[in-house]
N, CA and C atoms as a LAMMPS dump frame, in Angstrom:
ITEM: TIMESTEP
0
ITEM: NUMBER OF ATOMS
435
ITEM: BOX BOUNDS ff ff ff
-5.0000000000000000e+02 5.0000000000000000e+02
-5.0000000000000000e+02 5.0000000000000000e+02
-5.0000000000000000e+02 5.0000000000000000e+02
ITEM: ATOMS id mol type element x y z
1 1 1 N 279.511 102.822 308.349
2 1 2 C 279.083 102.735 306.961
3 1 3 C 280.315 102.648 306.069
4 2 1 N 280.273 101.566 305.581
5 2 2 C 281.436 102.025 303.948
6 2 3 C 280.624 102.064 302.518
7 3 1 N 281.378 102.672 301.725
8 3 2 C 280.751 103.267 300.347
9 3 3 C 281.962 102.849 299.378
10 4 1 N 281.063 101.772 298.459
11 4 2 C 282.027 101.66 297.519
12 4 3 C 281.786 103.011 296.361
13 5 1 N 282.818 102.983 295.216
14 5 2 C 283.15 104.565 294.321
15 5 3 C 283.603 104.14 293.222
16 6 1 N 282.814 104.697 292.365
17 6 2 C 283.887 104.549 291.096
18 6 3 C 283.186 105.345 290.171
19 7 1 N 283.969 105.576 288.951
20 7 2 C 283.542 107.01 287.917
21 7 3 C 284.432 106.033 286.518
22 8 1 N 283.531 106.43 285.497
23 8 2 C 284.843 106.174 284.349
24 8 3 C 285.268 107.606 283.785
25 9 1 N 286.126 107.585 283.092
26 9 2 C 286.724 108.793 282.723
27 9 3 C 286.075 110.461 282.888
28 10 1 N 284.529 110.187 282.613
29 10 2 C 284.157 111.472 282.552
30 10 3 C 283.911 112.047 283.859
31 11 1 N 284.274 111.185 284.797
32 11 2 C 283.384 111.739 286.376
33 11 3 C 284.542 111.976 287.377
34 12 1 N 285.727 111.531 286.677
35 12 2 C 287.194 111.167 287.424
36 12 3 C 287.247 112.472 288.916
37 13 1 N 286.489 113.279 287.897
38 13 2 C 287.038 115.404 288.695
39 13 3 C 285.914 114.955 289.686
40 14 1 N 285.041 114.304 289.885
41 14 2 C 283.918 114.734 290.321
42 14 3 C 283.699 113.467 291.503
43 15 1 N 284.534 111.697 291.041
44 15 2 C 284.969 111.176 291.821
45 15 3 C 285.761 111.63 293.42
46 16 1 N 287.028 112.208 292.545
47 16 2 C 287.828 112.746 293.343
48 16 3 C 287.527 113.765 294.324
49 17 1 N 286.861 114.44 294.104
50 17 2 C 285.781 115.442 295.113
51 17 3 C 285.029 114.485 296.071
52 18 1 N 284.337 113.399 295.373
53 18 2 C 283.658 112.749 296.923
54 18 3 C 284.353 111.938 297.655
55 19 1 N 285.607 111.715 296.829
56 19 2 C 286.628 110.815 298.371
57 19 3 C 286.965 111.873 299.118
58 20 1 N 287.116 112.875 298.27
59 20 2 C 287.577 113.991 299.813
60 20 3 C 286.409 114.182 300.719
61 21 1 N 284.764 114.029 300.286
62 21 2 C 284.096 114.691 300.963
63 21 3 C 284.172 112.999 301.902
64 22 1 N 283.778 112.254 301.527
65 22 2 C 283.92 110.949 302.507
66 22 3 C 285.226 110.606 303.51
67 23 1 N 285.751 111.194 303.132
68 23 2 C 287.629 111.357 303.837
69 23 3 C 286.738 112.793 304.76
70 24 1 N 286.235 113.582 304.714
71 24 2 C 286.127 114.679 306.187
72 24 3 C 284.809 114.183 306.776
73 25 1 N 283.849 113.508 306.043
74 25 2 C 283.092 112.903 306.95
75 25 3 C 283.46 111.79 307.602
76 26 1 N 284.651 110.933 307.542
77 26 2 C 285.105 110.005 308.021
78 26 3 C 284.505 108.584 307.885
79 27 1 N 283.685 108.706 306.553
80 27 2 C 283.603 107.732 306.369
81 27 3 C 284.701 106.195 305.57
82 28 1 N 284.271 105.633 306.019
83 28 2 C 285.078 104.439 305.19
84 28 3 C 285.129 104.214 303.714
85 29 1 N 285.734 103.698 302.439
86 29 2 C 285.349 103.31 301.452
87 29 3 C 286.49 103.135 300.964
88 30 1 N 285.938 102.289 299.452
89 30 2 C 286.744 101.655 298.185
90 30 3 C 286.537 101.927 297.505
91 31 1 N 287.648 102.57 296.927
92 31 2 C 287.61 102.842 295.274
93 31 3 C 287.798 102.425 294.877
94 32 1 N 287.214 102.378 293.338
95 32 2 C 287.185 101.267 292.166
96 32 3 C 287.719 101.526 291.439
97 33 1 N 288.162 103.363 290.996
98 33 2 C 288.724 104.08 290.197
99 33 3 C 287.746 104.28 289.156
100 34 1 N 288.274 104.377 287.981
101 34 2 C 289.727 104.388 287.423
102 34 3 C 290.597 105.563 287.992
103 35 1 N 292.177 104.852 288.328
104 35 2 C 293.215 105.699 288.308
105 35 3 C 293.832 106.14 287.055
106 36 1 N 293.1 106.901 286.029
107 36 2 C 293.49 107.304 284.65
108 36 3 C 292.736 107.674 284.176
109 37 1 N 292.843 108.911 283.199
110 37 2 C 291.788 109.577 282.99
111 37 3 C 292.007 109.221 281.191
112 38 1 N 292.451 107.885 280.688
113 38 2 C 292.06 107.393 279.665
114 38 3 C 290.628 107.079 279.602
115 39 1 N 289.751 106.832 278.316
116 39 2 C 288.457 106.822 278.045
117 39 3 C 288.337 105.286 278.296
118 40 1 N 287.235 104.694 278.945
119 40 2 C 287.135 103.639 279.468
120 40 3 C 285.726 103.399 279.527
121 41 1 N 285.347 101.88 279.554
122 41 2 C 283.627 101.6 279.483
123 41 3 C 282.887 101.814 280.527
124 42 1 N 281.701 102.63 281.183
125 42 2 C 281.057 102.613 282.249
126 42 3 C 280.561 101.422 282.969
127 43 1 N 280.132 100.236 281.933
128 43 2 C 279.497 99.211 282.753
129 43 3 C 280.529 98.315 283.809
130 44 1 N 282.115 98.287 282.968
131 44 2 C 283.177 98.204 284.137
132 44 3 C 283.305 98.564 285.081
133 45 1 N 283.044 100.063 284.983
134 45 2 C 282.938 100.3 286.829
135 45 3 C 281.85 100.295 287.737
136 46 1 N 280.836 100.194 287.088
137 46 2 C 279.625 100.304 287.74
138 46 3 C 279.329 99.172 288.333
139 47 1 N 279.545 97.997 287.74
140 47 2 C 279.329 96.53 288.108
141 47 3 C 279.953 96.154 289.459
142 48 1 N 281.254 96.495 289.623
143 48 2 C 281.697 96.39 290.557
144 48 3 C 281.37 96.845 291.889
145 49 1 N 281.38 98.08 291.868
146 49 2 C 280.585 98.855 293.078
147 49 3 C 279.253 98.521 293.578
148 50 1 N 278.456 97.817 292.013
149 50 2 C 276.619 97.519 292.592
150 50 3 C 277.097 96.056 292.912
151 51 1 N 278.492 95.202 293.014
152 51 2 C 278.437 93.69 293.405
153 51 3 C 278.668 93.777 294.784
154 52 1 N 279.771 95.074 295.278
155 52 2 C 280.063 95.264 296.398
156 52 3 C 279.363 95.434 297.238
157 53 1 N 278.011 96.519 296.836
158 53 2 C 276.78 96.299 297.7
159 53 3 C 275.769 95.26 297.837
160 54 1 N 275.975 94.492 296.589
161 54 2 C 274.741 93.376 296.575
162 54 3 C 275.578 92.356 297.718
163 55 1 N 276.567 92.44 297.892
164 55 2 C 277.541 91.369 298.551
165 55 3 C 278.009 91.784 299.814
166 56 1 N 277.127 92.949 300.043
167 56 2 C 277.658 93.282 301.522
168 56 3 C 279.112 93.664 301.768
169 57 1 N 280.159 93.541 300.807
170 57 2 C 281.222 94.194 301.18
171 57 3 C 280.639 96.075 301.342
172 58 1 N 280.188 96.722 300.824
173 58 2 C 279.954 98.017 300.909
174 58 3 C 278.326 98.228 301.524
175 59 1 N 277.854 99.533 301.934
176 59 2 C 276.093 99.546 302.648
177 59 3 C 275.585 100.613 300.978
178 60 1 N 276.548 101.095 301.046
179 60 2 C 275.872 101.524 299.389
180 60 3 C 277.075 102.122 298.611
181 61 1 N 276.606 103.217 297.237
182 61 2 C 277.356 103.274 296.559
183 61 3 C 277.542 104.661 295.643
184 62 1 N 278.764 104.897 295.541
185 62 2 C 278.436 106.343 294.478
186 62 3 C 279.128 106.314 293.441
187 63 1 N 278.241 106.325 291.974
188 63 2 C 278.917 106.101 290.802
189 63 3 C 278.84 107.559 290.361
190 64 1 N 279.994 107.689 289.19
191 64 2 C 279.659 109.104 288.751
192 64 3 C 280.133 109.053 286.832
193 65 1 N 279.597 109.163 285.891
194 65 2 C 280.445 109.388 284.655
195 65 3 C 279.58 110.738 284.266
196 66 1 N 279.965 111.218 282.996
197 66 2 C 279.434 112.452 282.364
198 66 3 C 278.284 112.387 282.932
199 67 1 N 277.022 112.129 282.746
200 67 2 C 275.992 112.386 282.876
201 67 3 C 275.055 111.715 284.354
202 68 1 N 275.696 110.872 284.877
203 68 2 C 275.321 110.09 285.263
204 68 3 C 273.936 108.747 284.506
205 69 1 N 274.123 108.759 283.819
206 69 2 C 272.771 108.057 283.296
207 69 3 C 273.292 106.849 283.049
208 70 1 N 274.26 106.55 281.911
209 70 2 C 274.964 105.309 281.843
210 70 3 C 275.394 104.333 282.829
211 71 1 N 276.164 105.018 284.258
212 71 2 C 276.212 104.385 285.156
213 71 3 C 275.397 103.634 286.198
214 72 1 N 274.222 104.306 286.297
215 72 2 C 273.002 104.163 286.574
216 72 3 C 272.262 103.035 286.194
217 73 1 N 272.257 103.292 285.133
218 73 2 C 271.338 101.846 283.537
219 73 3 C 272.163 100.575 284.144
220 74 1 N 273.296 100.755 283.86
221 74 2 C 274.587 99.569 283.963
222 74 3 C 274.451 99.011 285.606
223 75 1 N 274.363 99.945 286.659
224 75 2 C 274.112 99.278 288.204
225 75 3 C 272.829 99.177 288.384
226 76 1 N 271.751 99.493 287.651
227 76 2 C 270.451 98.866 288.035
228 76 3 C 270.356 97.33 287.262
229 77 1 N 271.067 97.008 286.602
230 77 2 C 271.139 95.584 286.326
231 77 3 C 271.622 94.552 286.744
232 78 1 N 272.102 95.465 288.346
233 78 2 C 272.867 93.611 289.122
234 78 3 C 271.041 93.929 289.824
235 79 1 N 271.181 93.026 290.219
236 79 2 C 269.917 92.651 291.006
237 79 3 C 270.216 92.966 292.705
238 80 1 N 268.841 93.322 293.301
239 80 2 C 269.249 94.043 294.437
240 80 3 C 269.408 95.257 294.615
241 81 1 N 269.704 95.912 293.227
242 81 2 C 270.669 97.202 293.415
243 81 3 C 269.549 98.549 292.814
244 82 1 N 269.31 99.103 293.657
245 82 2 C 268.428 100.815 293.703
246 82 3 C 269.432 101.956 293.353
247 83 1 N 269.56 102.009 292.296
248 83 2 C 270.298 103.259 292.001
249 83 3 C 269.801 104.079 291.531
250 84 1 N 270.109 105.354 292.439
251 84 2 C 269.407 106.748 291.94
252 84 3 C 270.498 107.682 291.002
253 85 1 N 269.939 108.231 290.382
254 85 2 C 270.465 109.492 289.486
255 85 3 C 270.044 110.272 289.825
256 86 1 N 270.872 111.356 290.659
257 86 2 C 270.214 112.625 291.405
258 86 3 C 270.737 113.749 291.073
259 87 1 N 270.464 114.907 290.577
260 87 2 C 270.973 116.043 290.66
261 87 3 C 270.472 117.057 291.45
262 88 1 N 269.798 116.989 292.208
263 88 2 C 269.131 118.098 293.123
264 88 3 C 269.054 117.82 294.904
265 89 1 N 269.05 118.401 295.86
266 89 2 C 268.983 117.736 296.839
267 89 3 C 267.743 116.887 297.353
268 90 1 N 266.772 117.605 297.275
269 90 2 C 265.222 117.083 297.13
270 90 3 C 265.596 115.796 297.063
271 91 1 N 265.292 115.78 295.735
272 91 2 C 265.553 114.057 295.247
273 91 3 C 266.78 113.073 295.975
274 92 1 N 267.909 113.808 296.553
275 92 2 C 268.523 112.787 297.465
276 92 3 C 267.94 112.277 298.654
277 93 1 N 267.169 113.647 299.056
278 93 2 C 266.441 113.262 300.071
279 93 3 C 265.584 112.488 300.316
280 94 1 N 264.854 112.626 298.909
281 94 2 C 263.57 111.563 298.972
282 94 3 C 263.868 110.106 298.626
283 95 1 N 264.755 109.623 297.986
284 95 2 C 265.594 108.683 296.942
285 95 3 C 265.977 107.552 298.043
286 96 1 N 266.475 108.588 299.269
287 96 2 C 267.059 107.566 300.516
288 96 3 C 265.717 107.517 301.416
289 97 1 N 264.763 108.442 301.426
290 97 2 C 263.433 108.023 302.866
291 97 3 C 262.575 107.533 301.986
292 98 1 N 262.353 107.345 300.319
293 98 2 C 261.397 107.229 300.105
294 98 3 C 261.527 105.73 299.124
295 99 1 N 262.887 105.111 298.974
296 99 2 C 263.028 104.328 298.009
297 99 3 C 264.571 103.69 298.296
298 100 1 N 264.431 103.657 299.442
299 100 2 C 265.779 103.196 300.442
300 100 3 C 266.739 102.545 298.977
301 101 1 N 267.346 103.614 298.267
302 101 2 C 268.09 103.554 296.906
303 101 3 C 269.779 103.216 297.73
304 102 1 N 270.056 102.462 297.002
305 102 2 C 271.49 101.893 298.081
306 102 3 C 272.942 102.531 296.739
307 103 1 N 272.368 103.244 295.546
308 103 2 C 273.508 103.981 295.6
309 103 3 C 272.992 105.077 295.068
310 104 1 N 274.1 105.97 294.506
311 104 2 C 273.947 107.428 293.943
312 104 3 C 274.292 107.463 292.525
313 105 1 N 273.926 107.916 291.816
314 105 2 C 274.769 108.293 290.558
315 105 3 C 274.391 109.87 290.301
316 106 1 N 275.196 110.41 289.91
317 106 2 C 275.244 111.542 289.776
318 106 3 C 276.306 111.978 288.393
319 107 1 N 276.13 112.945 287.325
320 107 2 C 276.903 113.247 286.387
321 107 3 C 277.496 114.538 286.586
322 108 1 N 279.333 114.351 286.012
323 108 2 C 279.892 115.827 286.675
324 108 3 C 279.693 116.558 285.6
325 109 1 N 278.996 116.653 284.416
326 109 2 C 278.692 117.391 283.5
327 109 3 C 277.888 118.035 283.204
328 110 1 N 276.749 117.447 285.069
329 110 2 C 275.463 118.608 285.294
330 110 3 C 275.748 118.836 286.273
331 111 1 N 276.089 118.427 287.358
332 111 2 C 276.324 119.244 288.287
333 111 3 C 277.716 119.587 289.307
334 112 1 N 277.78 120.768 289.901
335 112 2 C 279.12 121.401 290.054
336 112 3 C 279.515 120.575 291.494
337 113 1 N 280.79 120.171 291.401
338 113 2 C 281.218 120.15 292.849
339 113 3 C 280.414 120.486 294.269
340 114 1 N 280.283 121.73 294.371
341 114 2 C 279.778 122.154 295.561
342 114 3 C 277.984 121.992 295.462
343 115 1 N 277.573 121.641 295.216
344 115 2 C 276.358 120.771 295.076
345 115 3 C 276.225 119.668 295.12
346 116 1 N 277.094 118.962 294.43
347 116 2 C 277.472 117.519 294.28
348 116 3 C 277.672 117.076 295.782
349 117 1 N 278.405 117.934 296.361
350 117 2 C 278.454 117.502 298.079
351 117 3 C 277.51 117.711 298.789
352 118 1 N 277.077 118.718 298.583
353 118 2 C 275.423 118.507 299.34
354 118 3 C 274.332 117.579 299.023
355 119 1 N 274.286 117.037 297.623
356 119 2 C 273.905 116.015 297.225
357 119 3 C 274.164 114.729 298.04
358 120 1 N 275.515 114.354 297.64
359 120 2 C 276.403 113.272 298.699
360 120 3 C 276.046 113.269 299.974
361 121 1 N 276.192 114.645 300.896
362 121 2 C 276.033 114.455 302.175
363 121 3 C 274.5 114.114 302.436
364 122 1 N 273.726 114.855 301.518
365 122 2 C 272.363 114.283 302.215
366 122 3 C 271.727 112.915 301.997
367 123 1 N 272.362 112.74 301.021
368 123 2 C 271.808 110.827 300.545
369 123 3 C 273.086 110.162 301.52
370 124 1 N 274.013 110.213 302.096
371 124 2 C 274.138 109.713 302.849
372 124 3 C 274.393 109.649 304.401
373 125 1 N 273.19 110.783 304.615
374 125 2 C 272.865 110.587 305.963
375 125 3 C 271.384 110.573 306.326
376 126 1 N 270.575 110.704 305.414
377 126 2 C 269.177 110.237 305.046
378 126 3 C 268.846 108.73 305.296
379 127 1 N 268.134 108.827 306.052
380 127 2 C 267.392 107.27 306.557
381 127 3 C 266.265 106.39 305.275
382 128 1 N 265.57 105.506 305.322
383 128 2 C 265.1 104.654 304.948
384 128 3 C 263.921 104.942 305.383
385 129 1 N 262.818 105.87 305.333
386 129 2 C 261.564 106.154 306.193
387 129 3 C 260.453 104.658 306.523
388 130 1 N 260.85 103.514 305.661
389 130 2 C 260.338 102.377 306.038
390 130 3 C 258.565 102.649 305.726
391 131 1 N 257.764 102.17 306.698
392 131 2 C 256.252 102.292 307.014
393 131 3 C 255.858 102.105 305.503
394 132 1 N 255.111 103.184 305.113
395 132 2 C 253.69 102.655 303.575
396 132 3 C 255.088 102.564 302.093
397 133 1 N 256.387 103.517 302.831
398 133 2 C 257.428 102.916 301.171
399 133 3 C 257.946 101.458 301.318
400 134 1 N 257.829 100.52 302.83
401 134 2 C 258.313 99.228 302.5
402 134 3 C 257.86 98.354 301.25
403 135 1 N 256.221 98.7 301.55
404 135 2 C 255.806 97.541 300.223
405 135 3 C 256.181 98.19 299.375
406 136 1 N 256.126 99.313 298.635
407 136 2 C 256.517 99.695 297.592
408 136 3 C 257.743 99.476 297.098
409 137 1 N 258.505 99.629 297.992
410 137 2 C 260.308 99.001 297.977
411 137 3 C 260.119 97.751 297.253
412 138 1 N 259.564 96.936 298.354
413 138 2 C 258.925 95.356 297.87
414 138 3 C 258.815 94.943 296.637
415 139 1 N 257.906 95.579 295.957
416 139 2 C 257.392 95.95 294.747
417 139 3 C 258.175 95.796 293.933
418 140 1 N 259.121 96.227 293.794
419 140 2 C 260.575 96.362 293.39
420 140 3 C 261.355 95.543 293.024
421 141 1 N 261.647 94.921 294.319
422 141 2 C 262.248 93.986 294.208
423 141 3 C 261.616 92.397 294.231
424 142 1 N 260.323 92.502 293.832
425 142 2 C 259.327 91.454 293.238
426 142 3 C 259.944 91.43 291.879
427 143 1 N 259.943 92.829 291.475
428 143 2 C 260.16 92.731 289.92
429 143 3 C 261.204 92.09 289.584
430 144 1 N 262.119 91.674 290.546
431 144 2 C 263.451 91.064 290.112
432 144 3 C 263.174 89.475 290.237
433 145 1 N 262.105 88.912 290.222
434 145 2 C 262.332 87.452 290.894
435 145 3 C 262.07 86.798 289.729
């Protein structure tokens, strides 16, 4: 699996926490940055990371700014692209078996580090449960045509 990454300024602390957690799970990935914790536009980084997955360079994706919401809005507008805003584990859980969501967004201004990784780890090792959520998936991505 690789995971593309990126945060704009407000998520930088909270970025940097999931390359480490993807660095001990050994997973692969690209960061998008920003390397600077100057104030910078979200849809810049977000775009990139949801092209990387629409394009198969990456299998999914984790955006992060203040809230996560902005980043979110901004990567549900490439096409293709299921991005969840999760703050709880539940919802990672369900997000990946129930709505095979190909990235994460998450805001470091709700939730702490050590959650944030349990978050991370379970959306990305959570399967795609497939069966009665395919059409619904479908559904979905009808809406994009």
């Amino acid at each position: 699996m690789k995971i593309a990454i990126s945060s704009d300024h407000g998520g930088n602390n909270l970025r940097k926490e999931m390359v480490n957690l993807l660095n001990e799970m050994g997973i692969e990935y690209k960061d998008f940055g920003p390397h600077t914790d100057d104030s910078v536009d979200y849809p810049d980084y977000a775009t990139p990371v949801a092209e990387a997955v629409v394009n198969g360079e990456a299998d999914r994706g984790i955006l992060i700014c203040g809230t996560g919401i902005g980043m979110s809005i901004a990567a549900n507008k490439v096409k293709g692209i299921r991005c969840a805003l999760v703050h709880d584990v539940f919802s990672a859980k369900a997000t990946r078996g129930h709505n095979d969501s190909n990235i994460l967004a998450m805001g470091e201004r709700v939730v702490g580090a050590g959650l944030a990784r349990e978050i991370a780890k379970t959306w990305l090792t959570e399967e795609f449960e497939g069966g009665r959520h395919e059409k619904r998936v479908q559904k979905i991505t009808d809406l994009e045509k």
